[in-house]
C-alpha positions, 0 to 999 in steps of 0.5 A: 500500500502506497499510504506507508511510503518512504515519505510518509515514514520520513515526515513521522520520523521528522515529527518524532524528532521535533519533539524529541529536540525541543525537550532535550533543548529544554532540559539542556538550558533548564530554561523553557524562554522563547517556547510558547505555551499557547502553542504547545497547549494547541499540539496537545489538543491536535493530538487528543482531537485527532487520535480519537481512534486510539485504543481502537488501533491495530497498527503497531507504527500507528499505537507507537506514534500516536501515544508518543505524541500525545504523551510528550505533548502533556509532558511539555506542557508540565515542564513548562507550567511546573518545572523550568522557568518560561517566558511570559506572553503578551496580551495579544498573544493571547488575543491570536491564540483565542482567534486561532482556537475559535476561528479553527472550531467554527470553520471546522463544521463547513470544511466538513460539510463541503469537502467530507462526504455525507457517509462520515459526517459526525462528531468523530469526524468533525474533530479530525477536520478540526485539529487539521486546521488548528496545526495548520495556523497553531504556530502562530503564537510561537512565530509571534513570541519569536518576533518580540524575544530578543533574548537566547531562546530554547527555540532553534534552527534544528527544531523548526527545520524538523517541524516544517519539514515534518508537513513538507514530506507529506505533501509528497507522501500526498502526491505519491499517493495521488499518483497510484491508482489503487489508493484512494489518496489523501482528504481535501481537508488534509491537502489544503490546510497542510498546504497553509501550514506548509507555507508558514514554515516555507515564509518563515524560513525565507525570514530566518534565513535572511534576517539580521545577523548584525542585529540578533547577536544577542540570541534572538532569532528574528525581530520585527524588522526581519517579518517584515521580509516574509510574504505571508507573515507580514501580512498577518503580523504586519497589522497595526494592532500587533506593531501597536502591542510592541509599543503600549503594553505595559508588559513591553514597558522597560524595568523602570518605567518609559521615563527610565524612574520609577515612582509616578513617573514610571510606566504610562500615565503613573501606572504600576510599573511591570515586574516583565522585561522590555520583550516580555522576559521575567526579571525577577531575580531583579525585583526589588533591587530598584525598590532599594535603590529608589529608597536609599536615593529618598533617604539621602534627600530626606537627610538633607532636607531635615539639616537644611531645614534645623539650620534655618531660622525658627519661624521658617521652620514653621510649615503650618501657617496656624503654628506660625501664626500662634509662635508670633502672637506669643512673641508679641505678647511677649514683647508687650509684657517686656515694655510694661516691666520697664514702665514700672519704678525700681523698688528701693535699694533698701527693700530687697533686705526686707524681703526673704528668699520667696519674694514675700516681705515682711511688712517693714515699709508699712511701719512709720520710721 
């Protein structure tokens, strides 16, 4: 049978290996930064909505296969949540991811009322149909993040070459198969959304390779201007909404702020400042160290301040304008009594003898002399 050729056995292999080098490369760097986790979500549902057929399947090849990819797809997906640190995606993101998965469900119907025929029309094969067109765009996610990280990621050539050539040599593996006339070949569901996924990795790929090396040596494997390069994927990442994202998300904002402070200052119109790097990379084993600098900077100024304001005058030492007022009506009623002790007359020299050591005198100017 045509259907077990040799590209058919070279795209599983190929598939096989992608995930064997992403985890490796996982383990390796103990780091999980640049993989997206919206898209390995979106593998793992690809696999438990096409392989509904599992336990019914005779197939030794097929059994293998199918528990390898369903299994490692999970395990991914544990690593990343659990185990190694990974980067933190962006709101939109989330918003393609949400589009992806919604628009996948909702075309999936009418695929399979237009191109199935009657006879296999059910909820079985609505799923197959639906995991097809949710792998042919699931990578998205993974191309958007790769744009934005400017950081060494666990994402390399290896890995995407074995992805994208996994879907390439099915095509030919279609082919062969539309060639033989004993073979009923391939669905047009298959053909056509393997075609679109096969054409995002062929336009990537021309992005890859021709990007800017000069400005990727700090590890990133492409950035905004290098998408701009592709046919396919700057017409879907060159929307304004996405290179709007780059510049008003707060997670994209730098460690301290737009204005390079903290404070009020920080962020877009004195909003908290995020804990997220400027491409979305934690920065956590740096979190406080600003805090702690701004504080000292604080308490230095105030330190000056305190000896600035105990070396000035008394009255301008007065911030409340009712404590001043109340210090001057004293220093005046002070003054008043001041001027009328000097009105009075000295008593005698003689006096001061007749008094004791408590003021109090003992009657001797009364007496007639």
């Amino acid at each position: 049978m045509t259907a077990w050729n040799i590209f058919r056995i070279l795209a599983d292999c190929s598939h096989l290996l992608s995930k064997c080098i992403l985890i490796f490369a996982i383990h390796r760097n103990r780091s999980a930064e640049g993989v997206s986790f919206i898209t390995q979500v979106f593998y793992a549902i690809v696999f438990c909505t096409r392989y509904t057929d599992f336990f019914h399947e005779r197939s030794n090849w097929n059994f293998f296969f199918k528990l390898f990819y369903i299994v490692s797809s999970f395990y991914i997906l544990i690593i990343m949540r659990w185990l190694f640190p990974r980067t933190r995606e962006r709101e939109i993101s989330w918003k393609l991811g949400a589009v992806v998965l919604m628009g996948s469900l909702f075309i999936s119907p009418f695929t399979m009322l237009i191109f199935d025929k009657g006879d296999l029309w059910g909820f079985f094969r609505w799923m197959y149909d639906f995991s097809l067109i949710l792998e042919s765009v699931c990578v998205l996610p993974q191309l958007l993040l790769l744009r934005q990280t400017t950081v060494p990621t666990v994402i390399d050539s290896f890995y995407l070459l074995a992805l994208g050539s996994y879907r390439a040599l099915y095509i030919l593996n279609w082919i062969v198969r539309g060639i033989d006339p004993s073979d009923s070949g391939a669905g047009a569901v298959q053909i056509i959304f393997g075609v679109v996924q096969t054409a995002l990795y062929v336009d990537f790929f021309w992005v890859y390779y021709t990007r800017q090396r000069v400005k990727l040596r700090a590890g990133g494997l492409v950035d905004a201007d290098d998408i701009r390069r592709g046919w396919l994927l700057n017409r879907i990442f060159g929307n304004k909404r996405f290179q709007a994202a780059d510049t008003d998300d707060e997670e994209s904002a730098p460690a301290l702020g737009r204005n390079g402070a903290g404070g009020a200052g920080a962020g877009v119109g004195g909003q908290r400042r995020s804990k997220w790097g400027a491409r979305g990379i934690s920065i956590s084993a740096d979190e406080g160290v600003h805090e702690a600098q701004e504080e000292g900077v604080r308490r230095h100024d105030s330190d000056d301040d305190d000896d600035e304001f105990n070396d000035a005058a008394p009255d301008a030492r007065m911030r409340d304008p009712d404590e001043l007022a109340r210090v001057l009506d004293d220093e005046e009623s002070s003054e008043e009594e001041d001027s009328d002790d000097e009105g009075l007359p000295e008593p005698a020299p003689g006096a001061a003898h007749g008094r004791n050591a408590s003021g109090v005198s003992n009657g001797s100017e009364w007496r007639d002399n």
